[in-house]
Structure formats: structure tokens, C-alpha cells
N, C-alpha and C positions, 0 to 999 in steps of 0.2 A: 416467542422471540423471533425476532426478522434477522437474514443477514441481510446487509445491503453493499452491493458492490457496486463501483464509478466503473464505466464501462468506457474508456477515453476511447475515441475513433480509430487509434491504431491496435485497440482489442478486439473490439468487431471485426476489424478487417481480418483480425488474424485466429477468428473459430473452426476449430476445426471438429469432426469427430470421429469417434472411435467409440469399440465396444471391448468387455473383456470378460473373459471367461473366468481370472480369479474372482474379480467384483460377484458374479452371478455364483460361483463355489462358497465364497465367503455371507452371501446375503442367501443362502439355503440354509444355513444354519439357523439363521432365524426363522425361517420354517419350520424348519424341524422340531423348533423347541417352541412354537405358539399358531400348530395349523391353524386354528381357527382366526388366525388374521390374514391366513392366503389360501380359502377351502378351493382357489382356483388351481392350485397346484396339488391338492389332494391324490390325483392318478398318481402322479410324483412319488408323493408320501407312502402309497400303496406297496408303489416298485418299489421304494429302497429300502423300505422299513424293517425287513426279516435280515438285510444285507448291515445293519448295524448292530448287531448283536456283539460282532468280531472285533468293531473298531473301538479305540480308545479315544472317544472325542472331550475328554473334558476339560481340558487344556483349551482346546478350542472352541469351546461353549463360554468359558471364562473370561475370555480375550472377546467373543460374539457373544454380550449379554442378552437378552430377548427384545432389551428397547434402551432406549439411552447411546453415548457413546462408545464405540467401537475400534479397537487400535486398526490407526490406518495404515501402519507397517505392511499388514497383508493385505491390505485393495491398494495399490500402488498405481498410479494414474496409466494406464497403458502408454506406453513408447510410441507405437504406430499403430494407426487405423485400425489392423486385422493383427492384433497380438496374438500368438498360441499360449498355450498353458507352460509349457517347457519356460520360456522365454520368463514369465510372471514369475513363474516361482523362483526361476532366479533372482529375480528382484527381492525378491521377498529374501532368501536366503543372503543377501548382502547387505541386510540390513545392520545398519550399525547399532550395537549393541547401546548403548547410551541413549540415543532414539528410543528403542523397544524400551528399552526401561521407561521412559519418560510418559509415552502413551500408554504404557501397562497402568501407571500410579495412577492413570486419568481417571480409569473406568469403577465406575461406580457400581462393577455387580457383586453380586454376594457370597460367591466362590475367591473369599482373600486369601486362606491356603492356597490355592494353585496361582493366585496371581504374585504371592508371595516368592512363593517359590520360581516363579519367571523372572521374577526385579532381583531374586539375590545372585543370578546370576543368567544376563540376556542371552549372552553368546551361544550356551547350550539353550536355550528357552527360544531363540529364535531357529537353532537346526530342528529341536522337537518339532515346535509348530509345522515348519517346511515340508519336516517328513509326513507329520499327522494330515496335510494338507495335499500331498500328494496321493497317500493312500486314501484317503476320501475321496479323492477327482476319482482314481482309478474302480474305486466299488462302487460309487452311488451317481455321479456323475458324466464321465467321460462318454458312457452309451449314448445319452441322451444330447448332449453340447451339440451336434448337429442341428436337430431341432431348435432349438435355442438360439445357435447363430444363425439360422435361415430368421427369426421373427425377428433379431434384432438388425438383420442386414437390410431387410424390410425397411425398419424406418429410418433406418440412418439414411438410405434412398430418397425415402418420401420427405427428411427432412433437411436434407443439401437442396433438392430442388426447390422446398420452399422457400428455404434461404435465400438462394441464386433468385429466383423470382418475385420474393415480397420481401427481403431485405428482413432486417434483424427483429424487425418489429410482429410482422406475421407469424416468426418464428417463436420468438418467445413466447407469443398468445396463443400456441398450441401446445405450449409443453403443461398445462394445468393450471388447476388456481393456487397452487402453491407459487408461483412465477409469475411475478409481475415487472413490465418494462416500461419504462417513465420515460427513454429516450437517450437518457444519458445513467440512470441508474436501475440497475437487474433489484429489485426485492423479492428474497426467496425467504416462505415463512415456511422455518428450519427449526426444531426444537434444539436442545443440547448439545449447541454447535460453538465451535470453540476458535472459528475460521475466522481470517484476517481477508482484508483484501486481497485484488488482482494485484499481480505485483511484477507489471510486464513481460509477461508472458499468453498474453493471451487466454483463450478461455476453451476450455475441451469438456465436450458433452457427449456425456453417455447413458444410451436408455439401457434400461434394464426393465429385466422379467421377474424376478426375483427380488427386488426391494419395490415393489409396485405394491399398491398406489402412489408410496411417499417419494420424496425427496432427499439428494443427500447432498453436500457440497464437501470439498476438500481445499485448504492452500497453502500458504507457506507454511512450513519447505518445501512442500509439492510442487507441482503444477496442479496450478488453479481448475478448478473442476467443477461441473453439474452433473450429477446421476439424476435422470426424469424418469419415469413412468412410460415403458413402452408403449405403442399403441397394440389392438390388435392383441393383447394378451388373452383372450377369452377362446382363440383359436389356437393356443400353443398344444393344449394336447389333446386335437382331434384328429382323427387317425386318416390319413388317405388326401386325395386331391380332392379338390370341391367336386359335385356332382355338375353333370353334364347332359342339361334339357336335349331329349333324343332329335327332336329338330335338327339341331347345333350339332349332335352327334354325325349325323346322318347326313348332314352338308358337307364338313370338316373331316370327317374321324371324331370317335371318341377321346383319343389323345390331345392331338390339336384342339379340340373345344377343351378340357382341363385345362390345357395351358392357356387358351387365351382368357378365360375365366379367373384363373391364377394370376396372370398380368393386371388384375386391375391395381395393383402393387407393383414397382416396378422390378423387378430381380435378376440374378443371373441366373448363366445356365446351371450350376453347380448346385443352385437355392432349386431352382424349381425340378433337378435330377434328384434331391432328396426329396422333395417333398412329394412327386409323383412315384416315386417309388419306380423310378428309370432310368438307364442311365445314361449319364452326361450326353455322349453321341447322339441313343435318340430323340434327346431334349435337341439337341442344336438341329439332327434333320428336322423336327417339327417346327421350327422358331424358321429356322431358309423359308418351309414353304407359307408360314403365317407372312412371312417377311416380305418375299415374291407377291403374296396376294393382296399388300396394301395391309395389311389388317396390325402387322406390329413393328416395329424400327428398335435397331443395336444401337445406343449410345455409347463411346468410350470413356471409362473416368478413368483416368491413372491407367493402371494395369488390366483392369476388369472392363470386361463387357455387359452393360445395364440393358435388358430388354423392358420397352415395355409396349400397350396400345397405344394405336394411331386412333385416330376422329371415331374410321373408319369401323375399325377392332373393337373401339366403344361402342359404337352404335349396333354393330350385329350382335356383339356380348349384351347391350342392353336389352334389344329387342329378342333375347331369345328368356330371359329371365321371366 
């Protein structure tokens, strides 16, 4: 099954994106109950798997069947850009009961005791969930979300400048071959999807590391949505800064050659203070002097400062590779 959505010119204009930390909480479930469709997340699996023993997730296995549809109650389309977790579950938490009923009847898995027991009465069946969902961020999750949001700030980077640069059409030919753009119509081939059109409000995309490879969409009563396939997942959990050809070392610092090695992405300081295992301050004196030396330039977007290379920063990065 295709969806297909009219994408009228005042929808493009108005894409925006975001990532969010429930989406990636609620699509580990699915993990959890069928590694062997994500052995890329296996370390994952490792780390939390003795820390489930305590939790009561089965309410939320019921609600997150292993394949098919999924009440969209708790992936609730992020509000802005950089959502936190506090914020989503609120969302979640105010959902109206009538709604959860409606999505619970949807799902076709085969825990109907418990889904039973959610539809005779939402109201409590939406606090349960809320709660079970915040003690899961807090044991098996919440460590690791840093990592997580460093890979997906990553392309939401790489793919605003696409955007800005080759327009809507560049853009959708990198999100997969689930996503195809005709010019005036998105065709995303979507199983068990139950989505209506765009319904003037524009269109918010969000990669994820955790429902990768597939595709997901969301819309009315929502805000209209694409969940795509991160890039760059293959690196989410390798440990440390990229290495740093002693050349490059030895010209630069060892520091400075990690970051400008790191910059072939573009990120902030906060992205590449995790991920070098430094912090913030030192990242920003080493970013001044790559800065000073031609080799990388600060972009503003909004609130955040984007680093990334120059010609120049490429060219010594490449030549040291």
C-alpha cells in the first residue's frame, strides 16, 4: 500500500524539521521485541537487557505490537524542533481519552486482554502508559538520548541545507526508496497505514534511529508527518571521536584534527562536546582557532551555532585521510 500526498506549494514552503525523543523511546520497543530486525542496535540490546527484568512493559508491548499499527497517542508529532522528554510526555499524558480508545481498537496485536482492559477505561490506561513510559526513558534510555540526539542533529543539519540548496526535490531523493516525489505529489510506500492527507499545515520530518530502515507517516488529527531513516546509523554506537592520521595530529593537535575530521557533518559545539568526550569550552577554544586558520566557519540557525568546513578544512581533512 502507497500513501500519497498533494504537496500544494504553500506545503513545501512551510517544512520544517524536528526530532523527538518519545518517537525513538516508543520505536525501541520494537526492538526489543524483534532484535533481529535491528542487530544494529544490538550494544543497545546488551546495555539494557538485565535492566528489564524490574519493568512492567506489557501494556506497552500491546499498544507497540512488533509490526503492523501502533497507537499514535504516544509518538505525538513534536511541538518544536529540539523537543525534551518532560515536555512529550506531557503530551502524551493529555491525551483525551476517546482518542486512546479509538487507536487502542485499531491495533491488530494479540495481547486483547490488555488492550481490552486500556479501551474499558482510557483515562487510567493513558496515566498507566505515561507512567510505564517514563520509567522506561528513566532505566533503559535517558543514558544514552545524548548519543541519539548528536546522530539525529546531524542530519537534520545535512538535511535543511539540502533543502535550502536543491529545493524539495533533492531532498526527498535522499530520504529512501520508500519516498518518492512527482513534483507535486510525496508517494511514500507505507504498509498499515491508515493516514489521510496534508491538511494545511504543512509537512514535519523526522529522522529516526530506531524505526530505521522503514518509514512511518502520521496525520489528521495530527500534524502531518514523515518519520525517514536516519543517515549515518551505522556509527551511532561506536565509541570515541574518529581517529586522527598522526600527520594531521602533529600539524593541528590531536584535538583539532578529531574535530575537523568530525566536521565532515555539520554540528555544534554541544554535538561534537559529546561526542569527543570534552567539554563544551574546549570544543569552542578548538573550533576559534580551526576558525582563525581558515579551515572551518560558525553558521547561525535560530538559536544554535552550526560549525562546519570550509573548501579549505576539506581539502587538508582530505589530504590527510
Amino acid at each position: 500500500m502507497a500513501v500519497t500526498w498533494d504537496l500544494k506549494p504553500e506545503d513545501v514552503a512551510r517544512i520544517r524539521f524536528a526530532f523527538s525523543p518519545m518517537w525513538e523511546l516508543v520505536a525501541s520497543l520494537r526492538t526489543l521485541q524483534d532484535p533481529s530486525r535491528q542487530s544494529i542496535h544490538l550494544p543497545w540490546i546488551k546495555a539494557v537487557r538485565p535492566r528489564l527484568a524490574g519493568l512492567d512493559l506489557d501494556e506497552l508491548f500491546a499498544l507497540v505490537p512488533p509490526s503492523g499499527y501502533l497507537a499514535d497517542f504516544i509518538t505525538p508529532p513534536p511541538q518544536t524542533p529540539l523537543p525534551d522528554f518532560a515536555a512529550e510526555l506531557a503530551q502524551v499524558r493529555g491525551t483525551p481519552p476517546e482518542r486512546a480508545r479509538t487507536e487502542a481498537a485499531t491495533i491488530a496485536g494479540s495481547d486483547r486482554a490488555r488492550l481490552d482492559r486500556f479501551m474499558a477505561d482510557p483515562a487510567a490506561g493513558v496515566a498507566r502508559v505515561a507512567g510505564a513510559l517514563e520509567t522506561y526513558w528513566r532505566a533503559c534510555f535517558e543514558e544514552f538520548w545524548p548519543r541519539v540526539y548528536g546522530l539525529l542533529e546531524r542530519d537534520v543539519l545535512r538535511r535543511s541545507r539540502q533543502l535550502t540548496q536543491g529545493g524539495a526535490r533533492e531532498l526527498f531523493a535522499g530520504l529512501g526508496p520508500a519516498v518518492e516525489w512527482t513534483g507535486e505529489q510525496l508517494l511514500i510506500d507505507r504498509p498499515w497505514c491508515h493516514a489521510g492527507g496534508l491538511h494545511g499545515d504543512g509537512l514535519l520530518l523526522v529522522p529516526s534511529a530506531f524505526y530505521w530502515p522503514s518509514v512511518a507517516v502520521m496525520s489528521a488529527p495530527y500534524q502531518s508527518m514523515l518519520v525517514y531513516p536516519v543517515l549515518g546509523v551505522g556509527t551511532l554506537w561506536e565509541q570515541g571521536p574518529p581517529p586522527a592520521p598522526g600527520a594531521l595530529a602533529a600539524l593541528i593537535g590531536r584535538s583539532r584534527a578529531q574535530i575537523l575530521l568530525a566536521l565532515a557533518e555539520p554540528s555544534t559545539t554541544s554535538a561534537l562536546a559529546a561526542r569527543m568526550s570534552l567539554t563544551p569550552g574546549a570544543v569552542s577554544q578548538h573550533l576559534g582557532v580551526l576558525s582563525d586558520g581558515g579551515l572551518a566557519v560558525g553558521l547561525r540557525l535560530g538559536k544554535q551555532v552550526v560549525y562546519r568546513r570550509t573548501a579549505a578544512g576539506d581539502m587538508l581533512a582530505g589530504a590527510s585521510l
